[in-house]
C-alpha positions, -999 to 999 in steps of 0.1 A, spaced: 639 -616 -99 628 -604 -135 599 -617 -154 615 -625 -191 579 -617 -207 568 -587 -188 596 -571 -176 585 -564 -142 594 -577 -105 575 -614 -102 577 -600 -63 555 -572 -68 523 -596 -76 523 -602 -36 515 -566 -25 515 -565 14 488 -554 30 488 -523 55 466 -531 87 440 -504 97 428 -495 131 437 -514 159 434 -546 178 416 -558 208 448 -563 229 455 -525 224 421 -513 224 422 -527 261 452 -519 276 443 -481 267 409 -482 286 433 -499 309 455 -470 317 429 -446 310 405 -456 340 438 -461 362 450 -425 351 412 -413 356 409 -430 391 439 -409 404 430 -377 389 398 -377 404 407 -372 440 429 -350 425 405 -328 412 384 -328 441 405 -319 466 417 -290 439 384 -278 439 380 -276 473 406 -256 482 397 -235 453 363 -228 473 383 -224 506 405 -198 487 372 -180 472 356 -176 505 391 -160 517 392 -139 489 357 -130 490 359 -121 527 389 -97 522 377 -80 495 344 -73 517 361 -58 545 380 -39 518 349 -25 503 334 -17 533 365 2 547 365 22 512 327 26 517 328 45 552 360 66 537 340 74 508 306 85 530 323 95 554 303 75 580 302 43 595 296 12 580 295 -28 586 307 -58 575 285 -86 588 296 -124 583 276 -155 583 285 -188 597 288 -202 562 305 -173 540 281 -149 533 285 -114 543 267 -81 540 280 -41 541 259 -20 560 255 17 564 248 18 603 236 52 605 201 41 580 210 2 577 209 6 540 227 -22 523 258 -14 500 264 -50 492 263 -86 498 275 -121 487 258 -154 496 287 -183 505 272 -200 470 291 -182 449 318 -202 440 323 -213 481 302 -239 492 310 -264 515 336 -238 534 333 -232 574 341 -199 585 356 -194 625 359 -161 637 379 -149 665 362 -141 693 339 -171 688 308 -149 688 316 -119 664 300 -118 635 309 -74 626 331 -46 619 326 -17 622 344 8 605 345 48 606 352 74 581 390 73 586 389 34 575 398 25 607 380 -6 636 359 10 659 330 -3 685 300 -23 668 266 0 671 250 -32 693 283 -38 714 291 -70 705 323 -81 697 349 -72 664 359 -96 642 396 -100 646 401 -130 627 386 -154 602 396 -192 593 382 -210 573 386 -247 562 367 -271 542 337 -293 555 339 -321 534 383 -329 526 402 -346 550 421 -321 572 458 -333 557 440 -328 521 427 -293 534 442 -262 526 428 -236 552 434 -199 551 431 -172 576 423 -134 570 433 -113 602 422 -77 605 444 -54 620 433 -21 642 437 0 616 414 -19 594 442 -39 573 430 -63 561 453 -98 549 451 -127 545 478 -160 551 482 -197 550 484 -209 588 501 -241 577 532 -222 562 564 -219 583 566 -185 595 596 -173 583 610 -156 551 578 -166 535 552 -138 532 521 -162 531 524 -176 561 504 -163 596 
């Protein structure tokens, strides 16, 4: 409708209003689903951490042995790789016992537990040809490593294994895997 005087919608004197922000209702129902979301995400994370440790220590260990075999090509004499019950590990020169290097099991691994087969080896020794040979005090050679986490459930766990061949390969594999066409598995 036209107003005869003013020539202009009579409508257009009753502006709507826009609403800003939001409501109560909504304000709620986003914590709502927010907290749920949260609560799910955070045993999530956890557990994703975790295994992140478990894959660190893994990582950590393999690369050590690594070293150490490239350390006894390079001086062309023996040297050990010692392991700690809880993921730390040192390389040795056994002829003067200098230390090469070492890594304590808080760098980026706590709460991992580390099982070495045979139960009691803790070394390797290596020679200058990169290859396993007799540890210096006779005790036994680490053959294998598992490690798991001490604090996830075990169905939540993801543990990992590195094996050490004769020739002082090093590798390391998901003992939960099928063995089978997949190369991570044991």
């Amino acid at each position: 409708m036209l107003d005869h005087e003013k020539r202009s919608w009579v409508l257009s004197a009753f502006q709507t209003t826009r609403q800003q922000g939001f409501t109560l209702i909504e304000l709620l129902i986003t914590i709502a689903i927010f907290s749920i979301t949260l609560t799910f995400g955070i045993s999530s994370y956890r557990i994703w951490v975790q295994n992140t440790q478990i894959r660190n220590a893994a990582e950590s260990i393999q690369n050590g042995i690594q070293r150490a075999r490239a350390e006894a090509v390079k001086r062309n004499a023996n040297v050990a790789f010692t392991l700690d019950a809880n993921s730390s590990w040192t390389i040795n020169v056994v002829s003067d016992g200098s230390v090469v290097e070492s890594r304590s099991s808080g760098e980026g691994s706590n709460n991992v537990t580390v099982a070495t087969t045979p139960p009691t080896a803790t070394t390797i020794t290596l020679n200058s040809l990169g290859a396993i040979v007799a540890n210096a005090d006779a005790s036994a050679t680490i053959t294998q490593v598992d490690l798991d986490s001490s604090v996830l459930d075990p169905a939540d766990s993801r543990n990992l294994t590195v094996t050490i061949g004769l020739g002082g390969i090093v590798r390391m594999c998901d003992p939960n895997l099928a063995h089978g066409s997949n190369p991570q598995a044991c």
